[in-house]
N, C-alpha and C positions, 0 to 999 in steps of 0.2 A: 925466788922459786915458787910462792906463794902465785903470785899474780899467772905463772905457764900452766899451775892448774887450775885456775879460775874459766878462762876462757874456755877452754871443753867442757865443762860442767852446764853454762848457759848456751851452748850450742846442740847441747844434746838433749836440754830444756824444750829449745824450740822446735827441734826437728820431734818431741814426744806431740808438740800440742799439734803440727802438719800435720801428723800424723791420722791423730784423734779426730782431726776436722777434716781432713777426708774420707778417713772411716764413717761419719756421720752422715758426709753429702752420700755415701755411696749407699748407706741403710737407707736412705729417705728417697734415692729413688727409683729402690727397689720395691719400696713400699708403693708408690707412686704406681711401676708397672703394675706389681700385683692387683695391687684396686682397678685399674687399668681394663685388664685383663679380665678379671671377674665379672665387670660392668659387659666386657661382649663375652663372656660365655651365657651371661642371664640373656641376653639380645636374641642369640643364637638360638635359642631354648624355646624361644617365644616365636621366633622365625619359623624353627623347627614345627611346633606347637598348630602355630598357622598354615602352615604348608600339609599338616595329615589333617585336618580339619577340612580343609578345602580339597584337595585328593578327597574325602569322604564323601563329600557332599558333591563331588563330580561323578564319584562312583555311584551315590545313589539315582544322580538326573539320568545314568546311562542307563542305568535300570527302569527308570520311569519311563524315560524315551522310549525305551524297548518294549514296555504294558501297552504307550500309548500305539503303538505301529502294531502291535499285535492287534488291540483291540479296534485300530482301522481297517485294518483286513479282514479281520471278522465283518466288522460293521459293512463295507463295502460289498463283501459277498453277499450278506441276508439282504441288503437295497437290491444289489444285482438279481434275488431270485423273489424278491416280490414282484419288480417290476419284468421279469418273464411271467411270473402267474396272473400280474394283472393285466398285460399285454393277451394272455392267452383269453381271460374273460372278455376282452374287449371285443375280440372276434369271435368269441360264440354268441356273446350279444350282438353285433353286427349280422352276423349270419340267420340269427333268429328273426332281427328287423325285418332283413332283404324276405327270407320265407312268409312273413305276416303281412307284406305289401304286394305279393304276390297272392296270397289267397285272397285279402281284398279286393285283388284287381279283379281275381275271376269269380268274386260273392257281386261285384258291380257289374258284370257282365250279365252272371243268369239272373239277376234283378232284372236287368232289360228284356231280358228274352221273356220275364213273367208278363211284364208291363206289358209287352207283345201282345201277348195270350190275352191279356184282357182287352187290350183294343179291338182283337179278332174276336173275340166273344161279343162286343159291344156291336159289333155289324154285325154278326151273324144273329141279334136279338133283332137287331131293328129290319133286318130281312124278313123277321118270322111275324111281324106286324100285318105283313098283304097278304101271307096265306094260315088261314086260321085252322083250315082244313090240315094240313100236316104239323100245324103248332105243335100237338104232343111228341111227335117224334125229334122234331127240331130243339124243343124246349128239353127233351132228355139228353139229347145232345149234347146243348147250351151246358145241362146241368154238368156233365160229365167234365165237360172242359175246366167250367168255374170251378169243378171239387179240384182239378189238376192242377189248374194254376193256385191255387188256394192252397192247396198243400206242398205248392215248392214256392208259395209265397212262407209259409211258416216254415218249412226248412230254411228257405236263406234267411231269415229271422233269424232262426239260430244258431245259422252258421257268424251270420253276423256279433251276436251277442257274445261267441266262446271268442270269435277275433276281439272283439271290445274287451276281455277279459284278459285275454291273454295281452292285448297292449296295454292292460294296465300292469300286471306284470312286470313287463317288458319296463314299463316308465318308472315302477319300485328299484329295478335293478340299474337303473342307469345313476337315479338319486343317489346310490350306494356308491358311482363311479365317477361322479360331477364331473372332478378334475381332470378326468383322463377323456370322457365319450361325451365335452359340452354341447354335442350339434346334436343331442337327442334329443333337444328343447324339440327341435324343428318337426324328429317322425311325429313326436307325441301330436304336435300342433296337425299334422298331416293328417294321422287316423283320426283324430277328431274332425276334422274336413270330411273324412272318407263317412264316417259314422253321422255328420249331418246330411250326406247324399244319400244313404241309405234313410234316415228318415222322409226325405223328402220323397224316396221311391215309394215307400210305404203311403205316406200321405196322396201321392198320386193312385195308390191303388186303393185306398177307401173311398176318394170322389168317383174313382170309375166303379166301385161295388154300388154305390149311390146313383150313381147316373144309370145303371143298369134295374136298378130298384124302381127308381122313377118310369122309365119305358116299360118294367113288368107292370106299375100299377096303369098305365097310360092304355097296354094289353087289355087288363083285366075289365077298365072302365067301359072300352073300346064293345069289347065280348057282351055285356051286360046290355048293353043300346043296341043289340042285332035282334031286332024283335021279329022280322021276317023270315029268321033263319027254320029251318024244320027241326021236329023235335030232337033229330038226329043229332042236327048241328048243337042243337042246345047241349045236347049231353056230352056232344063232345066237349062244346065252350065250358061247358061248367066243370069235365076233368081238367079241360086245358089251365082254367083260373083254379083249381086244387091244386093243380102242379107248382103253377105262377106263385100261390100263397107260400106252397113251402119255401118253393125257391129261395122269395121275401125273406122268411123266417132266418134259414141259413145264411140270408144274404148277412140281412141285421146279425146273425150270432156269429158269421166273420167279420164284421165291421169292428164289433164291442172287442174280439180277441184282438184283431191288428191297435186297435185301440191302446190299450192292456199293454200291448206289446211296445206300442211305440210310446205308454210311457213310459215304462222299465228301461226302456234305452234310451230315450229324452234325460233319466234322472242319472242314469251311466254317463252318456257324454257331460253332463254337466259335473260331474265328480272329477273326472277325468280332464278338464276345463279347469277347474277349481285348483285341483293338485298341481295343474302346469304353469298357471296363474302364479301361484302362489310360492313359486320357485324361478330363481333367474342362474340360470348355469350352472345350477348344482348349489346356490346360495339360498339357506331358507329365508324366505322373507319374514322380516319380523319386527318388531318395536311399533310403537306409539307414537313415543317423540323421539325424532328423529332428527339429525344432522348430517347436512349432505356437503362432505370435504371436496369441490373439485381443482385439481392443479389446472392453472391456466397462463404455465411458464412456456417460454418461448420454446421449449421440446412437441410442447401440447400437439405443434401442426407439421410437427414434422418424423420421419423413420428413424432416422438418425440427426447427426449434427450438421449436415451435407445435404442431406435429400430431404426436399418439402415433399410435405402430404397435404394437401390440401382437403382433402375429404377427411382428414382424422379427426377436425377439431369437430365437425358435423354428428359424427360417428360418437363422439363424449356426449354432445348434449341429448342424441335420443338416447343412449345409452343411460342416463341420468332420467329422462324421461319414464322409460322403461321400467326402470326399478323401482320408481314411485309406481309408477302404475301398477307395481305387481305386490305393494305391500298390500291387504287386505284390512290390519289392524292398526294403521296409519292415521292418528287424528291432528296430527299440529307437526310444521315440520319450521327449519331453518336452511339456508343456504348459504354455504361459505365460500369464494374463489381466492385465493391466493395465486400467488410469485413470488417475487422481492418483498412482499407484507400481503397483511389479507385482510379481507373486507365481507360484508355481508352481502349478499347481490340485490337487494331489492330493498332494504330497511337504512333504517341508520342504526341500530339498535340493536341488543340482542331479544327481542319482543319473537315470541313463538306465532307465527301462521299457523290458522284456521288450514284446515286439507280439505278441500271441496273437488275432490275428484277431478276429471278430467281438466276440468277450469286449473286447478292449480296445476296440474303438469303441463301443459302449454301455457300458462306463465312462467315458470321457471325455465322451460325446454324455449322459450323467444328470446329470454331476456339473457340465458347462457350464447345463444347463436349471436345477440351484438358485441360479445366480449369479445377482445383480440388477447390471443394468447403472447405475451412477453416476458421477457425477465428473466432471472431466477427462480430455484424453488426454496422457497422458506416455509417448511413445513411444520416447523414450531408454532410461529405466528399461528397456521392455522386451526391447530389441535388447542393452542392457549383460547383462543378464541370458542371452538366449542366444548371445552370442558365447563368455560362459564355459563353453560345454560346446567348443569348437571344439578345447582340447586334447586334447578325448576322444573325436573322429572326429566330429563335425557336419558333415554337408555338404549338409544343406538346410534352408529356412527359410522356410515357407509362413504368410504374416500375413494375416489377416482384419481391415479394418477399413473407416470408413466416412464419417472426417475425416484430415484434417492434423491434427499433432501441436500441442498447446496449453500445454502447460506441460512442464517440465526445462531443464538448459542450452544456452545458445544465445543467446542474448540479453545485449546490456552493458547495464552499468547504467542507462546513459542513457536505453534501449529500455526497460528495464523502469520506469522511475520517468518516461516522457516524460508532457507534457500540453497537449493531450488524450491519453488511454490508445491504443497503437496499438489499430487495429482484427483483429478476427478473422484475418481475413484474411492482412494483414498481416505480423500475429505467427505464425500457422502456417505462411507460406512463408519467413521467416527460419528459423525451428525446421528444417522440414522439409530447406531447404537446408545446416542447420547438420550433420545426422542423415545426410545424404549425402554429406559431407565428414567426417565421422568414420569412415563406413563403411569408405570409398576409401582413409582415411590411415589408419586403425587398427585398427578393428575386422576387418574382410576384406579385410587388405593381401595380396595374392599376398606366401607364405613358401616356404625352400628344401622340394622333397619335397612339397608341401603344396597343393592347387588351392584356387583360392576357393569358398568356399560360396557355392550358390544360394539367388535369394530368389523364390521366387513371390508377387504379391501378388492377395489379392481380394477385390473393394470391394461393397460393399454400398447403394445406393440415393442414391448420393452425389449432392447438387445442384449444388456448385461444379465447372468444369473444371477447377481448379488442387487438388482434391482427386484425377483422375482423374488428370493430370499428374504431381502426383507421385508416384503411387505404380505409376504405367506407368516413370518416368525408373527411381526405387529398383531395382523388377525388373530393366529392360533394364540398368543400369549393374552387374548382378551377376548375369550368367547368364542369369535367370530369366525367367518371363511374366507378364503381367497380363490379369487377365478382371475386368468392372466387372458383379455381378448386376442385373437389371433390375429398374427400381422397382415396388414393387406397385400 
């Protein structure tokens, strides 16, 4: 009996501890999920977290985008109504030109018509030579004409000088609009033209006051050796040589005023000369020591990348000419030509030239015409080049060119090996912005004692705006100006 209860007691043994030990697996991996569980609710949380973070910070670009499209449309309307106001000055200075080349033309007219008068005065003296006997009424005559012409010789004197004035004027307000009205170089050079033919009318009418002086004393001498004549005659000769004397006097005291006058207006056109000299398209000329940057890549001679120009490259070297010739305070200069690298055009060295006027501008303006323009532009090269004169008084830096820069550093690796190859474009306004951040940090950092060198730039037939862009930013971020020459 013993043994039929033994056996259920150790079965019911076993099936407590099956029991237990499922119970156990089923706690653990419950726990398991729970941890589980917890580990992607924190994920979530952080995902969450991340997602209104970035929603924020999307919310806030649409907002900035939105200031910046506001504040272009702004910006685009005030460009839009300067360049009507200053389109509108363009043509009342134009219109004011055309009006002051018109009064000149009719101030060079009644000059002639004076000039006239006095050659008709000039016979009708040497007429009054054979008849001595009506000399005095002929010689009042004479007088009457000479005071006429004499006094519309000093009228057009003055009409002349208010024109001379008023084109000076005229050449203040165009300096104010360089960049927009550059072929006012040209009137200016014109009324100075106009204003040396009026001197020289002037000067033809003091040798004829003179040559009329001469034939009254040749009268007077003439009068004096007529010792047969009767008493009568005498006294006429001798009113006729009182009359003659005045005559002289007045002659002499319009001589000394056109004198006077024609130096006041000798010392105007030379002002007026000076001021147009001394400016090239609306660029003041200026510096000491000077560096002349000019691009001499295979663009140089040509419109585009398709059409040669054959007169461009011609058109850079007087152009370079030119601007030497118009600095005034120009004592030592350098020249640099680049492309694919850059070189000094006449040195080996970076050694400063003596400036001996016209001599050194057709040396440089001969020795730019045997260049052939090739290559790339590596406009690095050439600026690393003349910053190295900056220890030795450089303070200006006039570049000729007629792209963005195309090859030197600037560009990471990535840029350079991408693909597709960046485009033209592309790669020049990286370069070019790379060149204008070297400038600013390096090369023309404002030093103690020491101003920044200026940079004038001047571009040449350029097609892109982003070629005009940057090389107007280059200028204005160092001093300087920009004039872009007009295509041919």
């Amino acid at each position: 009996m013993r043994v039929r209860h033994k056996t259920p007691t150790l079965v019911s043994m076993w099936m407590l501890d099956v029991f237990c030990c499922a119970l156990g697996c089923v706690t653990l991996l419950w726990l398991l999920n729970t941890r589980q569980a917890g580990t992607a609710l924190t994920d979530l949380n952080e995902v969450r977290a991340q997602w209104l973070t970035t929603s924020s910070e999307l919310d806030r670009a649409r907002i900035d985008l939105k200031l910046a499209l506001a504040n272009l449309d702004s910006t685009r309307l005030r460009l839009n109504s300067e360049i009507s106001q200053l389109t509108t000055q363009l043509g009342a200075i134009r219109t004011e030109n055309s009006q002051l080349a018109s009064k000149l033309g009719i101030a060079q007219s009644e000059a002639k018509a004076a000039q006239a008068q006095l050659d008709a005065t000039k016979v009708a003296l040497n007429a009054a030579e054979t008849k001595l006997d009506s000399k005095a009424t002929d010689l009042a005559t004479l007088r009457d004409k000479n005071e006429s012409a004499e006094d519309l010789l000093r009228k057009k004197q003055k009409e002349v000088d208010a024109l001379t004035k008023k084109a000076k004027l005229s050449a203040a307000a165009a300096d104010d609009m360089a960049r927009l009205i550059r072929k006012k170089d040209d009137t200016i050079a014109e009324l100075t033209r106009q204003a040396v033919d009026s001197l020289k009318l002037l000067d033809d009418a003091a040798t004829k006051l003179a040559a009329s002086k001469k034939d009254l004393d040749a009268a007077s001498a003439a009068a004096k050796k007529t010792d047969d004549k009767t008493t009568e005659d005498r006294v006429a000769a001798a009113g006729t040589i009182k009359d003659l004397t005045k005559k002289i006097s007045e002659a002499n005291a319009t001589i000394i005023d056109l004198q006077g006058e024609k130096a006041k207006l000798a010392d105007k056109v030379d002002r007026i000369t000076r001021d147009t000299e001394n400016r090239f398209a609306g660029i003041a000329m200026t510096g000491k020591s000077a560096a002349f940057i000019v691009d001499m890549s295979g663009s140089m001679d040509k419109v585009d990348l398709s059409t040669p120009a054959p007169h461009k490259w011609p058109v850079v070297c007087e152009t370079v000419a030119k601007v030497m010739r118009s600095i005034p305070t120009l004592e030592r200069y350098q020249v640099i030509v680049f492309s694919s690298r850059a070189r000094w055009l006449s040195t080996d060295d970076a050694q400063w030239q003596k400036f001996e006027g016209e001599k050194s501008v057709a040396a440089v303006k001969n020795a730019l015409l045997k260049v052939r323009p090739e290559g790339d532009t590596n406009m690095h090269a050439a600026f690393e080049m003349a910053f190295a004169l900056r220890p030795r008084g450089l303070d200006t830096i006039y570049l000729f060119s007629d792209g963005l820069p195309t090859s030197g550093p600037g560009l990471t690796a990535a840029q350079e090996s991408a693909n597709p190859p960046l485009d033209e474009n592309k790669r020049g306004e990286i370069l070019g912005k790379y060149i204008r951040e070297k400038t600013a940090r390096d090369w023309n950092r404002p030093q103690t004692l020491d101003r920044r060198v200026k940079i004038h730039a001047i571009g040449f037939f350029f097609e892109s705006p982003d070629v005009g862009a940057f090389l107007w930013a280059l200028a204005r971020e160092n001093d300087g100006s920009f004039v872009g020459m007009s295509k041919p």
